[in-house]
C-alpha positions in Angstrom: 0.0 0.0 0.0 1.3 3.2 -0.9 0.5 7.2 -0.3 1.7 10.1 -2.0 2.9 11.7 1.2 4.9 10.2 4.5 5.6 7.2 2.8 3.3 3.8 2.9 0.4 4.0 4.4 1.4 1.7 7.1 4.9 4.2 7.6 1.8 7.1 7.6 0.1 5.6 10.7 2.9 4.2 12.3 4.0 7.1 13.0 1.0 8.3 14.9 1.2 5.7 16.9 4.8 6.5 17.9 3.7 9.9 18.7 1.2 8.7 20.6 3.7 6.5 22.3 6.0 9.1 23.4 3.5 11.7 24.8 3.7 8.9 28.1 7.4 8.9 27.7 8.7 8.6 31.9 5.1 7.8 33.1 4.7 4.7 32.5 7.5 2.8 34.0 8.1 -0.3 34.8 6.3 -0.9 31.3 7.0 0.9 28.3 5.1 3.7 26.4 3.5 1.8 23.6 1.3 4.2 21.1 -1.2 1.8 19.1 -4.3 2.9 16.7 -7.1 1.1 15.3 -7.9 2.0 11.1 -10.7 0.4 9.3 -11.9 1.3 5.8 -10.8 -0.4 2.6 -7.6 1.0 0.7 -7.8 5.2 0.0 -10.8 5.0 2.1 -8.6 4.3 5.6 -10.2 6.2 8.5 -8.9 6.1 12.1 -11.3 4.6 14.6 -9.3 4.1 18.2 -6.1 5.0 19.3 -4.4 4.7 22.8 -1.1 5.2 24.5 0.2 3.3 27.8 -1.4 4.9 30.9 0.5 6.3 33.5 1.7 3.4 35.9 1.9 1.1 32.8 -1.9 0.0 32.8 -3.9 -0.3 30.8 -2.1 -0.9 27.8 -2.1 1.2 24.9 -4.1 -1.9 22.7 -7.1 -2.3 24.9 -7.6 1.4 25.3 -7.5 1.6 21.3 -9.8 -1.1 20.8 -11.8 0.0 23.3 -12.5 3.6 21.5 -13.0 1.4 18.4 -15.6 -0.6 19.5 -17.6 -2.9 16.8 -15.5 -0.6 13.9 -12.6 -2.9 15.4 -13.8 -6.1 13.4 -12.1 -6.4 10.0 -9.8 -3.3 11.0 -6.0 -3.1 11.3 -3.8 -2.0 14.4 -0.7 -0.4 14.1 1.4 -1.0 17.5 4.8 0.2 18.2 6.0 -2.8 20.0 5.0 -6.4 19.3 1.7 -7.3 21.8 1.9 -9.0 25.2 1.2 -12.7 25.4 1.7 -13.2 29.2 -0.8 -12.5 32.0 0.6 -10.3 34.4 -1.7 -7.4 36.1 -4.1 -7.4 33.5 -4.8 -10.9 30.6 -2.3 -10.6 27.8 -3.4 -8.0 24.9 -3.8 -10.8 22.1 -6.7 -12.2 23.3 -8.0 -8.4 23.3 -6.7 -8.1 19.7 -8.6 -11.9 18.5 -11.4 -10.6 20.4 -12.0 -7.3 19.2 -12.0 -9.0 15.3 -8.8 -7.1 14.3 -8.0 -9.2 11.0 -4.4 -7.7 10.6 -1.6 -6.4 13.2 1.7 -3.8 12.1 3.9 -3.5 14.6 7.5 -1.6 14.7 9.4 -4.2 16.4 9.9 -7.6 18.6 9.8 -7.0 22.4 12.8 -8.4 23.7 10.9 -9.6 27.1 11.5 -13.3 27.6 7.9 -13.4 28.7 6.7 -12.3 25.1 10.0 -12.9 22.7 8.0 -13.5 19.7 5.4 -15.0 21.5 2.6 -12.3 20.9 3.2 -12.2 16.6 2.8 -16.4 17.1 -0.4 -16.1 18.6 -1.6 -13.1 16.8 -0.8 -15.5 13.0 -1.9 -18.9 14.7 -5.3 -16.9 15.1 -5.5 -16.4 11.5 -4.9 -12.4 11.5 -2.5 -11.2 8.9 1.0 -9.8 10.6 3.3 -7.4 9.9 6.4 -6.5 11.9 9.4 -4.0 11.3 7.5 -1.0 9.9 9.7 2.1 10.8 11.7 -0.6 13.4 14.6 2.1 14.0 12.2 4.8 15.0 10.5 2.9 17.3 13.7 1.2 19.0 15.2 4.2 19.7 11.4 5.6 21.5 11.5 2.1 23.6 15.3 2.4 24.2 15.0 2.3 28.1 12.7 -0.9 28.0 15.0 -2.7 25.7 17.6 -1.6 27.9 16.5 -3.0 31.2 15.4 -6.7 30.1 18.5 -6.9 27.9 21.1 -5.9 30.1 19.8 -5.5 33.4 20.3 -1.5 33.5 17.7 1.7 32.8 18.7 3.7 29.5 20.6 6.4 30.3 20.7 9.8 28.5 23.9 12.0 29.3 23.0 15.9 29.0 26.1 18.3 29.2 26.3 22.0 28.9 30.1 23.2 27.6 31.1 27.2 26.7 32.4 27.6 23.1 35.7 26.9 24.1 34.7 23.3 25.6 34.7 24.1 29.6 31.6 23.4 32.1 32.2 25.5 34.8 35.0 28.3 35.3 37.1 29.5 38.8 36.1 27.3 41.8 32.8 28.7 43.6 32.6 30.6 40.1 28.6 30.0 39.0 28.6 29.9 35.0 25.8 30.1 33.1 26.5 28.5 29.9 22.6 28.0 28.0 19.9 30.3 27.0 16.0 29.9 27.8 15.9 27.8 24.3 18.2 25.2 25.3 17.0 25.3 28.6 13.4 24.6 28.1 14.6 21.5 26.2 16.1 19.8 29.3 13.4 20.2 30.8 11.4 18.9 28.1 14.0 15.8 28.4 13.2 15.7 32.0 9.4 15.3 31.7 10.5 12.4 29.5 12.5 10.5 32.2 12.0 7.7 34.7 14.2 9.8 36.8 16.6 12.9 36.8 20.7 11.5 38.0 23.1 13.8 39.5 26.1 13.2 41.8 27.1 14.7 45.2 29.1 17.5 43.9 26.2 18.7 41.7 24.0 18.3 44.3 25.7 20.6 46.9 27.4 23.1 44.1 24.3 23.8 42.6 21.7 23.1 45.0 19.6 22.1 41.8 15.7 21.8 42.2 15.9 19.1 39.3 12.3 19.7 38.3 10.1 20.3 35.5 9.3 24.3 35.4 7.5 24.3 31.8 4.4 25.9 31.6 1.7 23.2 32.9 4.3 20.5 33.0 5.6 20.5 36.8 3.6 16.9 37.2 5.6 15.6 34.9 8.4 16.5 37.2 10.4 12.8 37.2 11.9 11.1 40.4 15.3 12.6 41.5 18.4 10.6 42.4 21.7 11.4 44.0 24.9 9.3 43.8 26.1 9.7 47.6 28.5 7.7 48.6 28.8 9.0 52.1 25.4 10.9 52.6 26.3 14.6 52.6 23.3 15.6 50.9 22.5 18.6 53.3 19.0 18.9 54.7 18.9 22.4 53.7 19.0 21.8 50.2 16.0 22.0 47.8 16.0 18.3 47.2 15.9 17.3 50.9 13.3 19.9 51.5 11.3 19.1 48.9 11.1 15.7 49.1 7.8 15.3 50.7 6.4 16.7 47.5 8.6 15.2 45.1 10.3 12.1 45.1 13.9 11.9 45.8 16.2 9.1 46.1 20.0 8.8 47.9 21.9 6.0 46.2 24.8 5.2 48.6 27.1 2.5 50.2 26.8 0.1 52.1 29.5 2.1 54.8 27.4 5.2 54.5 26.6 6.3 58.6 23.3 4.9 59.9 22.5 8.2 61.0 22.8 10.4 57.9 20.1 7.4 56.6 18.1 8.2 59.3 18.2 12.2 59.1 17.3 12.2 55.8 14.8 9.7 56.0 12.9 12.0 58.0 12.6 14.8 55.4 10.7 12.0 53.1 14.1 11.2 51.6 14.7 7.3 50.5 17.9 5.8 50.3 19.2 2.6 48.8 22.6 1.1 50.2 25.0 -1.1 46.8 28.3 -1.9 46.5 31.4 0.5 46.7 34.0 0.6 44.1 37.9 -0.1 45.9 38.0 3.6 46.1 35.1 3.6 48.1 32.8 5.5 45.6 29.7 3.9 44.7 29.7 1.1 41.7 27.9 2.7 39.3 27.0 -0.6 37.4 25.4 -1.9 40.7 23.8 1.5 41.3 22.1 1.5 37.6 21.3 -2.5 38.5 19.5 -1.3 41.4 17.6 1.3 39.9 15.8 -1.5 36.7 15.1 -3.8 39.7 12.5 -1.0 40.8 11.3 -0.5 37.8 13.1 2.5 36.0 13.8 2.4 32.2 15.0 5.9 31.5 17.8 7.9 33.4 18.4 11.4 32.2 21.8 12.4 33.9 22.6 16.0 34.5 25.7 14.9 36.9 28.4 17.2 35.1 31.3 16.1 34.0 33.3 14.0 36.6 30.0 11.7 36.9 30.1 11.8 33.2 33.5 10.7 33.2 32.8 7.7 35.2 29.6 7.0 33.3 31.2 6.7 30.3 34.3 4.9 31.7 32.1 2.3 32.8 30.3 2.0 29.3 26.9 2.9 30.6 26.1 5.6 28.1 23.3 5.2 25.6 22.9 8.8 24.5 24.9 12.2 25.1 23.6 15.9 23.9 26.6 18.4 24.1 24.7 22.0 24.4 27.8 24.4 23.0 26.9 28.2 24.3 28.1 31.1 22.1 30.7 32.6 24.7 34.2 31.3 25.3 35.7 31.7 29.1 39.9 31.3 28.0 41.7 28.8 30.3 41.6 27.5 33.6 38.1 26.0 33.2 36.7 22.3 33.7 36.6 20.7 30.8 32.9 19.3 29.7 34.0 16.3 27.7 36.7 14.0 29.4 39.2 11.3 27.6 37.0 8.3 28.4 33.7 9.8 27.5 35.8 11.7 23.8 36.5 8.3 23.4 33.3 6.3 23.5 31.3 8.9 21.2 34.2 8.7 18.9 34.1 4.9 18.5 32.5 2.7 16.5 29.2 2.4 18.8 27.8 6.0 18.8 26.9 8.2 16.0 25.3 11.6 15.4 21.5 11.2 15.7 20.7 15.3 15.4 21.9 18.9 15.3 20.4 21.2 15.9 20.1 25.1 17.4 18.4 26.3 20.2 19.2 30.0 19.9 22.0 31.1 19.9 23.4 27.5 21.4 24.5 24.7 19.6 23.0 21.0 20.3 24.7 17.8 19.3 23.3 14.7 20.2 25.2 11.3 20.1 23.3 7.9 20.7 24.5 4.5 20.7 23.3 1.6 18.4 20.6 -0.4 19.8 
């Protein structure tokens, strides 16, 4: 099938399901943001008759909801899906019986999911039950949008998107206690676009007490969206003064530390509403970061944006747990004596073979380069 514009027809309303999809992006973990939509109507005549994204939480599914808005127009009609249907009963039955019940006679999906408990599994069930199916329609698009779950039940880890802010001349901060403000209100309102888009929002203990970040949504009508917060900690000195401590009744923050952290620092912060998790220390006595990310799937989190600057980046990188970088170049230069933004091991891994340029783009007067890894 073919249209004169945005490709096939299938291409055409695959991708509104993939926007659909990532409107839920960071709101629906443990599951993933799955757009789907219903069309009936013979060829040229194609009309859209149900559509639904992943609720927040992860249920219901974005398939039932779509059939649901279809009603009887479901019978005979074709759902586009950006990841391959559930098989397994979990909280709710497993979306192919929804699909055989519903009369769907044909299924388009972007890709396989790579969860052992479906693997293939729904696309068997879906053909067994006599429905045409059709799988890898704009594939890279949609593994790139599901990144974070294909991350987590492949390798045991949440996605994890590296955001850095460097002057013209390649530095991230300036003189010690020096505050430098590198990005305008352009580039700005895109991380916080990224951050409504995230499980959670990472920084380490230095940003954490230099900055005294807030690490929230402030977009017009967005501050719901504002993601958990996480600190790497490796000894507890978040302060209790800061703006994550005292605003941790209200939004959820998170200590990641060690195992050798003081029992009462756990305790003091516990009572400002903040939770702490204890994983294994590097020999240095800094927190394993592979442990730490391990940690963070086993609750449930698929998508880390990091803001950590660039000594966690560093170790991030250094430890190969980098799936996408954006470098936001400002239009001023500062001359020497500066913190570099980019570090040897992290130059190194967008270099190689693994990462490539996925977009450039301007944001003002500031320059955005984004680097993302195979998946």
């Amino acid at each position: 099938m073919s249209t004169s514009e945005g490709g096939t027809v299938d291409d055409r309303f695959m991708r509104l399901a993939l926007a659909l999809g990532r409107r839920n992006l960071g709101r629906t973990w443990p599951n993933p943001s799955v757009g789907a939509v219903v069309v009936a109507g013979a060829k040229g005549q194609e009309r859209i008759v149900g559509q639904g994204v992943t609720a927040p939480g992860g249920r219901p599914h974005a398939e039932p909801l779509a059939l649901e808005m279809a009603g009887d127009a479901a019978r005979g009609a074709t759902l586009y899906v950006t990841l391959e249907p559930c098989s397994h009963y979990g909280a709710t039955p497993p979306c192919v019986d929804a699909i055989i019940a519903a009369g769907i006679t044909r299924v388009v999906t972007a890709i396989d999911d790579p969860d052992p408990r479906v693997a293939g599994r729904g696309h068997a069930r879906i053909a067994e039950a006599g429905l045409a199916v059709a799988s890898g329609i704009l594939a890279d698009e949609a593994a790139r949008d599901h990144r974070g779950h294909i991350t987590r039940v492949t390798q045991g880890r949440p996605s994890l998107h590296l955001k850095l802010a460097r002057t013209k001349d390649g530095f991230a901060a300036g003189a010690p206690d020096e505050r430098l403000r590198i990005t305008g209100p352009i580039a700005d309102g895109a991380v916080h676009l990224w951050r409504a888009h995230a499980d959670a929002i990472l920084v380490g203990i230095g940003t954490a007490r230099a900055d005294d970040p807030s690490l929230t949504v402030r977009l017009p009508g967005l501050w719901q969206r504002s993601p958990l917060r996480i600190v790497l900690d490796s000894n507890l000195r978040l302060s209790p003064a800061s703006h994550l401590v005292r605003s941790a009744r209200d939004i959820p923050t998170l200590v990641v530390t060690t195992r050798s952290a003081p029992i009462h620092a756990k305790r003091m912060l516990g009572s400002f509403g903040v939770e702490t998790i204890q994983v294994d220390a590097c020999p240095h006595g800094r927190i394993d970061l592979s442990s730490a990310l391990s940690q963070l799937a086993e609750r449930g989190l698929t998508r880390l944006c990091c803001e950590g600057g660039p000594h966690l980046a560093e170790a991030l990188a250094a430890s190969d747990l980098v799936d996408v970088c954006t470098l936001i170049t400002g239009p001023r230069a500062i001359g020497a004596g500066g913190l570099p933004a980019v570090g040897e091991a992290l130059n190194g891994r967008l270099r190689g073979a693994g990462f490539s340029v996925t977009e450039a783009r301007a944001f003002g007067s500031d320059l955005s380069v984004t680097y993302e890894r195979s998946v």
